[in-house]
LOKOLDO-589890 format. One record per residue (C-alpha): residue in three letters; x, y, z. Coordinates in pm, 1 decimal, padded with zeros to 6 digits. Example, Ala and Ser with C-alpha at 12.3 -4.5 7.8 and 13.67 -1.06 7.14 Angstrom:
<atoms>
<atom residu="ala" px="01230.0" py="-00450.0" pz="00780.0"/>
<atom residu="ser" px="01367.0" py="-00106.0" pz="00714.0"/>
</atoms>
This chain:
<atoms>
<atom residu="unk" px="00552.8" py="01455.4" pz="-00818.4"/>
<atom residu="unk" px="00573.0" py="01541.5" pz="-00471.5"/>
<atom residu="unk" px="00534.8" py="01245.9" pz="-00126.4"/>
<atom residu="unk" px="00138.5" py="01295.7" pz="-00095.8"/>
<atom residu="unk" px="00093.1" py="01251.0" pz="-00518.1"/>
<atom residu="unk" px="00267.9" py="00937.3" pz="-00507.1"/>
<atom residu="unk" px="00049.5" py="00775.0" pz="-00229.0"/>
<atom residu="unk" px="-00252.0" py="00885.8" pz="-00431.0"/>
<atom residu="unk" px="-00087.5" py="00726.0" pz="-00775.0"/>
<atom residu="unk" px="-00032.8" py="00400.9" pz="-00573.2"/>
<atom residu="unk" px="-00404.9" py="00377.9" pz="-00453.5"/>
<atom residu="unk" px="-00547.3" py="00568.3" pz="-00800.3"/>
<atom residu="unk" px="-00342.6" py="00254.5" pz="-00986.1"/>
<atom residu="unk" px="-00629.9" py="-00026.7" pz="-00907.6"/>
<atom residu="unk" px="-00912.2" py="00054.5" pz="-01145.2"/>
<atom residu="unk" px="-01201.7" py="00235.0" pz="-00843.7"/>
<atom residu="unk" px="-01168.9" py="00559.6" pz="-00722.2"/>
<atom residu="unk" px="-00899.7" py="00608.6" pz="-00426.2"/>
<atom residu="unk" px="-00933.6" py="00911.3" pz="-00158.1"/>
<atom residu="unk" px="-00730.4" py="01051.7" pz="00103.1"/>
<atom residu="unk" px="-00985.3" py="00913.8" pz="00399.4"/>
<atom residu="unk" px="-00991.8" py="01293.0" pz="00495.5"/>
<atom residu="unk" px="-01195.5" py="01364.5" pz="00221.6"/>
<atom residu="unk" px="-01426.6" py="01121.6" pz="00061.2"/>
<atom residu="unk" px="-01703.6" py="01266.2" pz="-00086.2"/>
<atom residu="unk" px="-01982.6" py="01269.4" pz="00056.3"/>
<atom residu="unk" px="-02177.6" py="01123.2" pz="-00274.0"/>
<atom residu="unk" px="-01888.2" py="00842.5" pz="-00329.6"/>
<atom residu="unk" px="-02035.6" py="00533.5" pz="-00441.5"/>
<atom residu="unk" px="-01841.1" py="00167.5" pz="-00354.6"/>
<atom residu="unk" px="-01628.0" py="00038.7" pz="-00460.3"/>
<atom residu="unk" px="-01323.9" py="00260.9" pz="-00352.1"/>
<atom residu="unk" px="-01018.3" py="00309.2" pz="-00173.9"/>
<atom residu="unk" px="-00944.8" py="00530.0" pz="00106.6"/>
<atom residu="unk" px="-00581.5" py="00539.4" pz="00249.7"/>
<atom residu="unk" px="-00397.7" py="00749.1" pz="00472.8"/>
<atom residu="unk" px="-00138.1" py="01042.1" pz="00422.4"/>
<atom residu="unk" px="00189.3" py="01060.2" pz="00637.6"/>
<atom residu="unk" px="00534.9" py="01123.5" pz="00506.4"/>
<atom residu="unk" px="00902.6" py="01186.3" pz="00649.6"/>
<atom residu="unk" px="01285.5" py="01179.2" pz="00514.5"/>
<atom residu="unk" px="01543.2" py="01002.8" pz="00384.9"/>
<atom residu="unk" px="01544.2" py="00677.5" pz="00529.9"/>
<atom residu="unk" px="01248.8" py="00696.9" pz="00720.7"/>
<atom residu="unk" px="00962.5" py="00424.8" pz="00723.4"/>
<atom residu="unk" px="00659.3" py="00495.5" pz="00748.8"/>
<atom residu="unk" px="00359.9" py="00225.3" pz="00849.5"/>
<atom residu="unk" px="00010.1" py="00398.0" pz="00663.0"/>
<atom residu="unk" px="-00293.1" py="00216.3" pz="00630.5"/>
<atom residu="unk" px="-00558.5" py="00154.0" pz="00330.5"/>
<atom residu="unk" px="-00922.2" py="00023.2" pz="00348.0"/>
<atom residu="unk" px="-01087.7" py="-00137.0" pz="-00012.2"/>
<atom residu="unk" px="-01475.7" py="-00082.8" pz="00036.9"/>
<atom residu="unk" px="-01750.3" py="-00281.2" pz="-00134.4"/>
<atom residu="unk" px="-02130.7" py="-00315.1" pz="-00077.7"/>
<atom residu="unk" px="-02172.1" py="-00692.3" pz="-00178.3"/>
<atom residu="unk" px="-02338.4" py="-00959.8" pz="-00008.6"/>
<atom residu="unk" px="-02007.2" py="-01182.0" pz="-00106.3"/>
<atom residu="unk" px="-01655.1" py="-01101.7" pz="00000.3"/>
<atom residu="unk" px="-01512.0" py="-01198.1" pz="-00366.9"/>
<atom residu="unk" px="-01441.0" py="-00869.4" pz="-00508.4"/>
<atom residu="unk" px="-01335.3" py="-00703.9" pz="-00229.7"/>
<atom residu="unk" px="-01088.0" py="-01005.1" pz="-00185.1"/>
<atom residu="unk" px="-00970.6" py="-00994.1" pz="-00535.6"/>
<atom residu="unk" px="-00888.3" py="-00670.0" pz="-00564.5"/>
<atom residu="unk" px="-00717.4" py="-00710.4" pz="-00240.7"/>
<atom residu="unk" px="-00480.8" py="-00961.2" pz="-00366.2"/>
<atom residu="unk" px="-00443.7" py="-00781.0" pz="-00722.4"/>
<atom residu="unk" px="-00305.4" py="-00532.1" pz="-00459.0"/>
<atom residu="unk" px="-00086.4" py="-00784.3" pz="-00305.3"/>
<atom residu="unk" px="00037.2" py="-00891.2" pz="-00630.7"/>
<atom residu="unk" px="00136.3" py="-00536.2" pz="-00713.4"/>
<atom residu="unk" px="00330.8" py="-00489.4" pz="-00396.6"/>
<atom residu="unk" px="00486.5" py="-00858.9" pz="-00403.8"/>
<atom residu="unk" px="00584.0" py="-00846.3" pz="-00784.1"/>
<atom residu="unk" px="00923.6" py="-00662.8" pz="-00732.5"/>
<atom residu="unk" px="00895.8" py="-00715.0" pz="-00341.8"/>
<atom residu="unk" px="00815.7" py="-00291.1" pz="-00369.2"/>
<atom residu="unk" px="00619.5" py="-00112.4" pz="-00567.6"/>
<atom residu="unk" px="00837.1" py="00244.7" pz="-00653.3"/>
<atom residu="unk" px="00746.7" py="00598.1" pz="-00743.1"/>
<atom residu="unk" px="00938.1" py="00832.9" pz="-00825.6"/>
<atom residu="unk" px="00937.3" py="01189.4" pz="-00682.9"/>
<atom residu="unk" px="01065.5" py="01549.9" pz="-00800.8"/>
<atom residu="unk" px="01339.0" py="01500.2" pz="-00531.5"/>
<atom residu="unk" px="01397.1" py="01109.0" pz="-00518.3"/>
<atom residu="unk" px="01155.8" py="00793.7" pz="-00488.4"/>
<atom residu="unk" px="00960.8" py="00617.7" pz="-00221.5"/>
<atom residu="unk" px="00892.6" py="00276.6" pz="-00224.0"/>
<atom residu="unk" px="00582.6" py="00080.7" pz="-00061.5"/>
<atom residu="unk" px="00614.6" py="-00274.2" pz="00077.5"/>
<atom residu="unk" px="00333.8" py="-00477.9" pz="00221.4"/>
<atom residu="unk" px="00328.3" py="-00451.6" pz="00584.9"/>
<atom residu="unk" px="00277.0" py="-00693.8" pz="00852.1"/>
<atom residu="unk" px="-00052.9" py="-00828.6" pz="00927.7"/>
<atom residu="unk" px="-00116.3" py="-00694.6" pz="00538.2"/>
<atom residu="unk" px="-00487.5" py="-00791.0" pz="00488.6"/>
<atom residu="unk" px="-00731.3" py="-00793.4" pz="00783.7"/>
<atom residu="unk" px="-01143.5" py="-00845.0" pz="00733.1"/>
<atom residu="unk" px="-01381.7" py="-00580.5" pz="00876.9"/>
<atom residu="unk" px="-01721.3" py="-00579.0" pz="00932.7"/>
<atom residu="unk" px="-01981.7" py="-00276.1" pz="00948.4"/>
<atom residu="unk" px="-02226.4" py="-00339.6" pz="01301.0"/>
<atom residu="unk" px="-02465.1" py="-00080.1" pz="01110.1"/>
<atom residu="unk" px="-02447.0" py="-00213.3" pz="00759.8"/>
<atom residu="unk" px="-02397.7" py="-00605.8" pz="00726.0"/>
<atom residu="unk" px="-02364.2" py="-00531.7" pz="00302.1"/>
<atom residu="unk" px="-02045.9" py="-00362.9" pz="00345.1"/>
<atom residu="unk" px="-01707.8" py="-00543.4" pz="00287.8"/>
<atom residu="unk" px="-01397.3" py="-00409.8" pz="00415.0"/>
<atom residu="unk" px="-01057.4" py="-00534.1" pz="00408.3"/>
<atom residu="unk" px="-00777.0" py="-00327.7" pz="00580.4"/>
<atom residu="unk" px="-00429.3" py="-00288.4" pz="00455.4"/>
<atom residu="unk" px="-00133.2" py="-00228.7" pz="00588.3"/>
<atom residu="unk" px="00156.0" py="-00051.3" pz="00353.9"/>
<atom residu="unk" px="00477.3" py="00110.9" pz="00470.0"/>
<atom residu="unk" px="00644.2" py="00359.7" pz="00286.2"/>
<atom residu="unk" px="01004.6" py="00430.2" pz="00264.2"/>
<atom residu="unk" px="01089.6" py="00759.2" pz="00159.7"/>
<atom residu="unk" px="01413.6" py="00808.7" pz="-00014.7"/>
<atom residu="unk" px="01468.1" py="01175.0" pz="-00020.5"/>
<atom residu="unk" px="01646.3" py="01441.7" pz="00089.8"/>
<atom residu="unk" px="01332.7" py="01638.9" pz="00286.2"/>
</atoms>
């Protein structure tokens, strides 16, 4: 499994579809995940970012699956995933969780994460 396969396995691992955000479909139906894609080297962090979408009138489900995500991330203090060439591990960043509304659509929930990424390999 190469860097950009495990951040897909890590979002993929929550039960609603999970896409790079540079290419959601253009038919994709809520709930899902989009995340980013950055990677570097051995002993590099990296900060990437994650949004859980609903369309609900209620922030509950977006909220729990927010903190099944938490509870993922905080049940070891790291979720890890191993690579062809080594393993990276993701830790909740800091603010983890923020709240965002839609101006053009006041149905759709939002919650932001924020994930870094150590990378423990040797390219």
């Amino acid at each position: 499994m190469n860097k950009e396969q495990a951040i897909q396995k890590l979002w993929s691992s929550f039960g609603i579809p999970a896409y790079d955000e540079q290419t959601v479909p253009d038919d994709a139906k809520m709930p899902y995940i989009t995340y980013q894609v950055a990677t570097d080297s051995i002993d590099r962090v990296v900060n990437l970012s994650a949004s859980i979408w609903y369309r609900s009138s209620s922030w509950k489900d977006v909220s729990n699956k927010c903190d099944e995500i938490a509870r993922y991330l905080a049940g070891q203090g790291f979720a890890k995933i191993e690579l062809d060439n080594g393993y990276v591990w993701f830790v909740k960043g800091t603010p983890f969780a923020q709240r965002m509304s839609d101006p053009e659509d006041d149905m759709i929930r939002r919650i932001y994460l924020n994930v870094q990424a150590e990378f423990l390999t040797a390219y």
